[in-house]
C-alpha positions in Angstrom: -58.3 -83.1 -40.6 -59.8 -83.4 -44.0 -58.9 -80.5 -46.8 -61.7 -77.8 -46.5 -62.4 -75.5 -49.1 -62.1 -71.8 -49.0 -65.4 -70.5 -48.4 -65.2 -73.5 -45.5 -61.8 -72.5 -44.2 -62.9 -69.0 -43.8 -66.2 -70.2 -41.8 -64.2 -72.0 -39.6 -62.1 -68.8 -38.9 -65.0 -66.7 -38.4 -66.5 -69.4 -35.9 -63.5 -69.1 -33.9 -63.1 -65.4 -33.9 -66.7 -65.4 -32.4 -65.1 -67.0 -29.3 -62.3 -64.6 -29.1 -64.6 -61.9 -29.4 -67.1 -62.9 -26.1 -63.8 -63.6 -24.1 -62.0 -60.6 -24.9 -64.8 -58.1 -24.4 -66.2 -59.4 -21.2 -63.5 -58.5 -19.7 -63.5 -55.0 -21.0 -67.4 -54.3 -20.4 -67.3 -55.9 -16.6 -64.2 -52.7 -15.9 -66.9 -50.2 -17.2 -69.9 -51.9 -14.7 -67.8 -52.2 -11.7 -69.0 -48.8 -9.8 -72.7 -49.7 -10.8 -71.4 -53.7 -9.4 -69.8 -52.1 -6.4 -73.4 -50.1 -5.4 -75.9 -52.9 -6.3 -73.9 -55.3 -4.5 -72.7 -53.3 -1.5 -68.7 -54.7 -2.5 -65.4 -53.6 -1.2 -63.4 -52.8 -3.4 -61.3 -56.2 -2.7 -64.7 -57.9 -3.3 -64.0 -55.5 -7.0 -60.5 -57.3 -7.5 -62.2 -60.5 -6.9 -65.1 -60.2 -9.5 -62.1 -59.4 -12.1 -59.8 -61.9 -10.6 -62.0 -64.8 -10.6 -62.3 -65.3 -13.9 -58.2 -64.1 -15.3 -57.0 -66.3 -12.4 -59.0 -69.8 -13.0 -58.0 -69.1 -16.6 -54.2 -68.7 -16.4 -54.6 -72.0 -14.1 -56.4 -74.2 -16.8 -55.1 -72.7 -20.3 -52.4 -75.3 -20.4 -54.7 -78.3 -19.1 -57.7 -77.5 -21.7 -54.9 -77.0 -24.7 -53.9 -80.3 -24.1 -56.6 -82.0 -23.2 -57.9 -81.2 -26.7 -55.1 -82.3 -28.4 -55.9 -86.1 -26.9 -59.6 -86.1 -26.6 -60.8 -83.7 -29.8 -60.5 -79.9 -30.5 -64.0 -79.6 -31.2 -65.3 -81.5 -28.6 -63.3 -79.5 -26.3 -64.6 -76.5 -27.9 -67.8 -77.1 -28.1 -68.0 -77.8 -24.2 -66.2 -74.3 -23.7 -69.0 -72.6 -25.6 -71.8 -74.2 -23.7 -70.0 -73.6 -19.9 -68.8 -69.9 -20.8 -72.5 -69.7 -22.4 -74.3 -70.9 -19.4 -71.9 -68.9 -17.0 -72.3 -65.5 -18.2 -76.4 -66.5 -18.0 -75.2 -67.6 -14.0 -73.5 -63.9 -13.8 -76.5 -61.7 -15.1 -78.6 -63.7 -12.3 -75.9 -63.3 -9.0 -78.1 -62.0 -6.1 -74.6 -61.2 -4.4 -71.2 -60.8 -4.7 -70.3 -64.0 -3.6 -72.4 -66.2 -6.2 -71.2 -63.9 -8.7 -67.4 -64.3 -8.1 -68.2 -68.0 -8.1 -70.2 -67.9 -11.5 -67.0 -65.7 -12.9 -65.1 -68.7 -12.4 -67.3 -70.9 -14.6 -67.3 -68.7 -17.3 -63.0 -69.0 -17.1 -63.1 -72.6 -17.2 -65.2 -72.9 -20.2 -63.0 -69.6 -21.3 -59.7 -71.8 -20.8 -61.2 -73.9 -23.6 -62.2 -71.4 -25.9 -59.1 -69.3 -27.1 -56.1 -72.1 -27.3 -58.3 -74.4 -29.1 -59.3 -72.5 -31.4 -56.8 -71.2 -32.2 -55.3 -75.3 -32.9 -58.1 -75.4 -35.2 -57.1 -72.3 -36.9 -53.8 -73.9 -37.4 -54.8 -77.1 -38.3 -57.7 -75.4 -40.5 -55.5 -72.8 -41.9 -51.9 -75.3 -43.7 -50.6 -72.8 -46.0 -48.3 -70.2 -44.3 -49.4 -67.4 -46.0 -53.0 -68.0 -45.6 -52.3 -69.3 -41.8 -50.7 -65.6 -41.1 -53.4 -64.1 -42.9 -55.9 -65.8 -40.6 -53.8 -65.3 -37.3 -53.7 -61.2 -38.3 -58.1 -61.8 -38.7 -57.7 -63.2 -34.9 -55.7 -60.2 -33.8 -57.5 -57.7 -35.0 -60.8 -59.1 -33.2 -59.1 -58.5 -30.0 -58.3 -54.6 -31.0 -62.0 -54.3 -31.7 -63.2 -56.0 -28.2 -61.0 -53.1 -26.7 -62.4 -50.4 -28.6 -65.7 -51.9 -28.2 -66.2 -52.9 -25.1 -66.0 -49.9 -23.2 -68.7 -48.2 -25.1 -71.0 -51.4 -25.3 -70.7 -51.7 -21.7 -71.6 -47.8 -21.1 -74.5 -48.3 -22.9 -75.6 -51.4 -21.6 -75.2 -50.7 -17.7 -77.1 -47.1 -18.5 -79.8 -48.2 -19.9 -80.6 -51.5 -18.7 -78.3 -52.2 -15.4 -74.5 -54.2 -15.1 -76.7 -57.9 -15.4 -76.8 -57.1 -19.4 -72.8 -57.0 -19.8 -73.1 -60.9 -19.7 -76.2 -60.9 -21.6 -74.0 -60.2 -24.9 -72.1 -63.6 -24.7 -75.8 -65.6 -24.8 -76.7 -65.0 -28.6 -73.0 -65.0 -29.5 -72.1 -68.2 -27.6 -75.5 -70.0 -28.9 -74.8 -69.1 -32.5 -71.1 -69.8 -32.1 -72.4 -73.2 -30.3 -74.5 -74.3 -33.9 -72.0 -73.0 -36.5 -69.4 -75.4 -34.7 -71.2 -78.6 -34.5 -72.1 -78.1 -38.3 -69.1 -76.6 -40.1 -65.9 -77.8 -37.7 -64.0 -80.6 -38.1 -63.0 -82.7 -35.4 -58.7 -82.8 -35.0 -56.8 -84.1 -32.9 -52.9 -84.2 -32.7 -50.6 -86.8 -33.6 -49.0 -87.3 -30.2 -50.6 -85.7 -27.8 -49.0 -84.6 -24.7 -49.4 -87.0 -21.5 -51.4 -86.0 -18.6 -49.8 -83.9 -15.4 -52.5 -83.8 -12.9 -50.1 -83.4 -9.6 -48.6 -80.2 -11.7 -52.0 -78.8 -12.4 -52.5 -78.9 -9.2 -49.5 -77.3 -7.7 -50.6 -74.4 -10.3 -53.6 -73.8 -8.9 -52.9 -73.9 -5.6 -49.8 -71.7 -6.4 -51.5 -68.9 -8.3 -55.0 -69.2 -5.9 -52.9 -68.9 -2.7 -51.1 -66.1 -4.1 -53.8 -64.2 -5.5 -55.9 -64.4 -2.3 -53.2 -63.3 -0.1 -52.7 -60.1 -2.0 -56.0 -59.1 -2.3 -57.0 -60.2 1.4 -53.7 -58.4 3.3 -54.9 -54.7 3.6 -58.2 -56.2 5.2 -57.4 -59.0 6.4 -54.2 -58.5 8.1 -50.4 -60.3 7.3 -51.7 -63.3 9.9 -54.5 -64.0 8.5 -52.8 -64.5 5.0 -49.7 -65.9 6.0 -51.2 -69.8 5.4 -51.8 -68.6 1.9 -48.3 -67.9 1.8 -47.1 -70.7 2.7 -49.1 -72.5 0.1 -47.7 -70.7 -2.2 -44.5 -71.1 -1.4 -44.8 -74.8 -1.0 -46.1 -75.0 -4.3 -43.4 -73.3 -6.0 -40.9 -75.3 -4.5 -43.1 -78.4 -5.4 -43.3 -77.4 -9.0 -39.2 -76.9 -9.2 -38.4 -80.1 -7.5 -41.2 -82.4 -9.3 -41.2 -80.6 -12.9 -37.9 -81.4 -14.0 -38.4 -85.3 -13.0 -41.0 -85.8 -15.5 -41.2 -86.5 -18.8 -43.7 -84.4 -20.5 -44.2 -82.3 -17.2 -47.1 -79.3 -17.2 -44.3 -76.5 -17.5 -41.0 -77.5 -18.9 -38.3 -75.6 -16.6 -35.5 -76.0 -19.1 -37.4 -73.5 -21.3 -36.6 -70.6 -19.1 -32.9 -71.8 -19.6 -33.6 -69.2 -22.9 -33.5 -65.6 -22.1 -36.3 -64.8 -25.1 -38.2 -67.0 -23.2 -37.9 -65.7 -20.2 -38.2 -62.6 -21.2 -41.3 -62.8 -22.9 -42.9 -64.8 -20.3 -41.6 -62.1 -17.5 -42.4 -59.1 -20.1 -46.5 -61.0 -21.1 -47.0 -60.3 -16.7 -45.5 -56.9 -16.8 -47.7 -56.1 -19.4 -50.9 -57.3 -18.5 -50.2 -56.4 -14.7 -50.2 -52.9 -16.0 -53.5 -53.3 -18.1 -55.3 -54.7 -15.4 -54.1 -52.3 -12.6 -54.9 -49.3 -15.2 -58.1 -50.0 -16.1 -59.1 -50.8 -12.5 -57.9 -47.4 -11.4 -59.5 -45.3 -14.5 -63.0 -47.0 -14.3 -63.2 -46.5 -10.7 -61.9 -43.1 -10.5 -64.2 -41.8 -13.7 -67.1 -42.9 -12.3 -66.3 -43.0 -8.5 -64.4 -39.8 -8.5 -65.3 -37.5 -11.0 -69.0 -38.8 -11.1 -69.7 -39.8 -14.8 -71.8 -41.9 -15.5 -70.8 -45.4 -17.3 -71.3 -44.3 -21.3 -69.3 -40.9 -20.4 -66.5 -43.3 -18.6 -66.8 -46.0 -21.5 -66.3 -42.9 -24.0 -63.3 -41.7 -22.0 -61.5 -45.1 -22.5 -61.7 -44.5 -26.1 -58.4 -42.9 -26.3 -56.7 -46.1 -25.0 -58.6 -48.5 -26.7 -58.3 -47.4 -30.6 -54.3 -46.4 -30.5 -54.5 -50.3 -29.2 -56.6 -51.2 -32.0 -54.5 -49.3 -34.5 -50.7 -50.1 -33.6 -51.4 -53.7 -32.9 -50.9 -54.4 -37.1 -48.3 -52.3 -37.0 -46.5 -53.3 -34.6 -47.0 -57.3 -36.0 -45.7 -55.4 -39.5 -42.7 -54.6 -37.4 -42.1 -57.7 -35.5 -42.2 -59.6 -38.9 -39.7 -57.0 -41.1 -37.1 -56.1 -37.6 -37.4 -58.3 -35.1 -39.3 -57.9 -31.7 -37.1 -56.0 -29.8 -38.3 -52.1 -31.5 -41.8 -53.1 -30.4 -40.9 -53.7 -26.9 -38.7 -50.5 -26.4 -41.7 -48.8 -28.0 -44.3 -50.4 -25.8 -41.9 -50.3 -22.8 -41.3 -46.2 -23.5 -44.9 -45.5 -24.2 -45.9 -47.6 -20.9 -43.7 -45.9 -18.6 -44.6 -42.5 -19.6 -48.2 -43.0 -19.3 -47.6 -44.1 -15.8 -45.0 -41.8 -14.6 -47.9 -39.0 -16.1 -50.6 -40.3 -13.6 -48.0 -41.1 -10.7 -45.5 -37.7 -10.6 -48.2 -34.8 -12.1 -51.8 -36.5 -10.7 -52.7 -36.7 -15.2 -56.5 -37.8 -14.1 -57.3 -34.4 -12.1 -56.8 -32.7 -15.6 -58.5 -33.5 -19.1 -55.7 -32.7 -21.3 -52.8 -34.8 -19.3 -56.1 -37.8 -18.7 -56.3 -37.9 -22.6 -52.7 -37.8 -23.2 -52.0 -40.7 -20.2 -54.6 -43.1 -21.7 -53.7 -42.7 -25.5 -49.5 -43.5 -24.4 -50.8 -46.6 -22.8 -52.7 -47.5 -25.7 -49.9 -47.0 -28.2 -47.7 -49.1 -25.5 -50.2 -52.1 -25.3 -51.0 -52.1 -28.8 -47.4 -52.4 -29.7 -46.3 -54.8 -26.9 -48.8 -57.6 -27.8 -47.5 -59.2 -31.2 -43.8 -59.4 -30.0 -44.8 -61.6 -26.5 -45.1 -65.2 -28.8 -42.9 -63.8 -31.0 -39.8 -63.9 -28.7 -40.9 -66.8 -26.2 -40.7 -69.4 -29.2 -37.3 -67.2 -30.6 -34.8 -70.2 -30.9 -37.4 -73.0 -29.2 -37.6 -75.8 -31.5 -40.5 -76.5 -33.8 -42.1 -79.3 -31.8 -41.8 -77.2 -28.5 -43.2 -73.6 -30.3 -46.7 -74.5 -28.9 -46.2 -75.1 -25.5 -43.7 -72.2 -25.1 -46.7 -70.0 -26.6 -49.0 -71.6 -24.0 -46.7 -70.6 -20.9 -46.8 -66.9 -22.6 -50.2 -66.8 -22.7 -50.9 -68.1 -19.6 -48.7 -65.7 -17.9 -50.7 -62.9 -19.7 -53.6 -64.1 -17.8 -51.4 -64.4 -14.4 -50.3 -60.8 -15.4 -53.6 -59.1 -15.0 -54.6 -61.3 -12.2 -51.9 -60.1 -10.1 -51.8 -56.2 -11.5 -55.8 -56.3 -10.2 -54.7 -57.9 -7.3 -51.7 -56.0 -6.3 -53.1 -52.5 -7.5 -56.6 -52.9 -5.8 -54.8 -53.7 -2.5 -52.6 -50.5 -2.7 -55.7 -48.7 -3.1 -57.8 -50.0 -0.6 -54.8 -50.0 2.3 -54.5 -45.8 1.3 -58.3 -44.5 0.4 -60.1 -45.9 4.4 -63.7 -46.4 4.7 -66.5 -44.1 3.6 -67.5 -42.4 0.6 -66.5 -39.1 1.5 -62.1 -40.4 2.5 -62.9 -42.6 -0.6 -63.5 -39.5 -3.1 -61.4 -37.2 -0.9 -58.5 -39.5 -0.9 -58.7 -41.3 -4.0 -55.9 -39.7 -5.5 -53.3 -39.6 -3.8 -54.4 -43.2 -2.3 -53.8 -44.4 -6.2 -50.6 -42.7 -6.6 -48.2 -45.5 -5.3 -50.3 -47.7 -7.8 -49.5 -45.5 -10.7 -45.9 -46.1 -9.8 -46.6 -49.7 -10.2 -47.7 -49.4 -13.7 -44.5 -47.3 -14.6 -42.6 -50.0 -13.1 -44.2 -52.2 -15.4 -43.8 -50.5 -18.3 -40.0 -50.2 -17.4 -39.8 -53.5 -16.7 -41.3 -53.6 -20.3 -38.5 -51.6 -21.8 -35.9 -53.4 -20.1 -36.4 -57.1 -20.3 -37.5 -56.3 -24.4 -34.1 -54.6 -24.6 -31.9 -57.3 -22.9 -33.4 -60.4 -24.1 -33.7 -59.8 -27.5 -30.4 -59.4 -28.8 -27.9 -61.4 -30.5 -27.2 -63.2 -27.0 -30.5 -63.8 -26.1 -30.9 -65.6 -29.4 -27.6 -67.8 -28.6 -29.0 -68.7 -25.5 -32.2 -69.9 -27.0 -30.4 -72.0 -29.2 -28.4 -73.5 -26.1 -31.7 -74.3 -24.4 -32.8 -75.8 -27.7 -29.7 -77.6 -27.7 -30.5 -79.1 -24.4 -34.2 -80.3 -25.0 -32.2 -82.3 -27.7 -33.7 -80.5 -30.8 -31.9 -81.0 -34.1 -33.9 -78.3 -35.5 -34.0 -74.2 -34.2 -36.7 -71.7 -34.5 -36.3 -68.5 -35.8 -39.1 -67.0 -34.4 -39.6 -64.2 -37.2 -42.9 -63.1 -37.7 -44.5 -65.5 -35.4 -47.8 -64.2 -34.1 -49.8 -64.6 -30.7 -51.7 -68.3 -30.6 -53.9 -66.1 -29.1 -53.8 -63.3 -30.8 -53.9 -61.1 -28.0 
């Protein structure tokens, strides 16, 4: 890539935070439109999971495959297609005439979605060569994602009151178009040295793997335990496919002998807790503020304000903290902050009572905010340097699994415990959510734990073992490392 000014470099950085924006706050305005979804469409609330799930599940699948398909064919060709299918899918959303065309449209907006984020955030840091100005432009990225939370909940109030859910998806057409012409002008085409080879059996098993899985949680409380079994078994076979055939190749899709590190495999087990939890909570809240306690979608957007802006304001903080003392007092915090928020809602019912709701959603925002910048941070802790990247790819894939599954797993709770009509659903809503709520605290703990066992001075000496192993000469500290994704 050829030296860029500047004022050029900056462009380029602005060009790419454009991306993360429409990615990061679809996701947050679809939570707020799901009643007004739910009525328009006559959905289940399974067929709710689904319209979420879609889109986070086809996305954990393909983030891997699109990073490295860039790296051997072009980053901004790569991105540039991602702009125009995400663009073109969101346009495919606003015009669903049911629930299944839209669930189907939600998955081509997350495949041009799995191009959008890891790319550009290769061109960032191929863009971006100085270290100081590189961390200066990853902190840029972060913060974009802190305002698509704060944001996105009150955009999407105000668009699904006063013009109807189809205009959530609206948002991403002027965004993606300009994104779209600012990219084939001012980004430079990169591609990486040695790029890696190919794994389409692996991809594959992936899919089928986290499809198979996905479907059989949301189906069950419907559907039955026989009916899903099949699904099961996929699954399963997968898995065993992807442990028996990884390990054989030699640049496979996932390399197993990273999880021989216990940073990595804590981060990677502590990026699903997290996002399992952020998915199941905002499920619960949007459906019970608007379902429940009958507000309309601004009002519920309004109320998600005190989640979303301690997340906006203790993400830097907690990267501040991550950089001067390591990873592991961001985790306890987010793990402590987490759990409290859901033991609130699980053990004293915090939603039937303003002052507990406000104090539930602003722990859970202090806990997300703080848990984001430490995930990368400890996955690549003692990796070597030419390994850092795809370690941060399996993190942020597993981010995207994460919330897939808390949906997944959360909606089906609910749906086996709140039966059929409107007046069990508002009647029972409650106490149908409850065993979900102790989900989330189990998350959060799970939070607190792993951060607090695999972050220590033997978690470090087992990352340099598995570093050790992938025949490395050269360790990675991991200090200060921020989120490829910013997220």
């Amino acid at each position: 890539m050829p030296e860029l000014s500047h004022r050029r470099r900056l462009l380029v950085l602005a060009i790419c935070c454009m991306s993360l924006l429409i990615v990061s706050i679809d996701n947050t305005v679809l939570n707020v439109a799901l009643p007004a979804m739910q009525r328009d469409l006559d959905a289940s609330t399974s067929g709710l999971q689904w319209a979420v799930d879609a889109y986070t599940l086809v996305l954990a699948a393909l983030l891997m495959l699109a990073g490295s398909t860039a790296d051997r064919i072009g980053r901004k060709k790569i991105f540039m297609t991602g702009l125009v299918v995400f663009t073109a899918g969101s346009v495919l959303c606003s015009l669903a005439p049911g629930l299944p065309s839209l669930v189907a449209f939600r998955m081509v907006q997350a495949v041009g979605g799995s191009m959008l984020n890891p790319v550009a955030m290769s061109i960032i840091t191929n863009t971006f060569t100085d270290p100081r100005e590189r961390a200066r432009a990853i902190g840029v990225w972060g913060a974009v994602v802190g305002i698509s939370m704060a944001a996105g909940p009150l955009v999407g109030g105000v668009l699904v009151e006063s013009v109807g859910w189809r205009a959530i998806f609206w948002i991403n057409l002027p965004v993606g178009l300009a994104a779209l012409l600012l990219t084939l002008r001012y980004v430079p085409e990169s591609r990486a040295p040695r790029a890696r080879r190919p794994d389409p059996l692996g991809q594959v098993m992936v899919i089928a793997l986290f499809g198979s899985l996905t479907y059989a949680i949301i189906e069950a409380p419907n559907a039955g335990f026989a009916t899903v079994l099949p699904y099961v078994v996929v699954a399963v076979a997968a898995l065993a496919g992807l442990l028996a055939y990884e390990p054989r190749r030699r640049e496979p899709l996932i390399d197993l002998r990273f999880f021989r590190s216990a940073p990595f495999s804590g981060a990677t087990l502590i990026a699903i807790a997290a996002f399992a939890s952020l998915g199941g909570f905002l499920f619960l809240s949007t459906l019970y503020l608007q379902n429940v306690r009958g507000l309309d979608a601004l009002h519920a957007g309004l109320w998600m304000l005190p989640m979303a802006i301690p997340t906006f304001l203790c993400a830097p903080l907690s990267g501040r903290l991550v950089g001067s003392r390591g990873p592991r007092p961001s985790l306890l915090i987010a793990g402590a902050a987490m759990t409290v928020s859901g033991v609130l809602f699980a053990a004293f019912e915090a939603e039937t009572s303003d002052v507990t709701l406000f104090l539930g959603y602003v722990l859970f925002g202090i806990g997300f905010g703080f848990v984001n910048a430490p995930i990368t941070n400890t996955a690549v802790s003692g990796m070597p340097r030419a390994q850092a990247g795809v370690a941060a790819a399996v993190a942020s894939t597993s981010r995207q699994l994460g919330q897939t599954l808390g949906v997944a797993v959360v909606g089906a709770v609910l749906a086996s415990g709140v039966g059929v009509g409107a007046s069990s659903y508002t009647a029972r809503f409650v106490s149908a959510a409850r065993p979900g709520w102790w989900i989330l605290a189990g998350c959060g703990l799970a939070v607190l734990v792993l951060g607090a066992v695999t972050t220590g001075a033997r978690g470090r000496r087992s990352a340099e073992r598995a570093a050790e192993r992938l025949g490395a000469s050269e360790v990675r500290d991991g200090v200060g490392v921020r989120d490829p994704e910013g997220v």
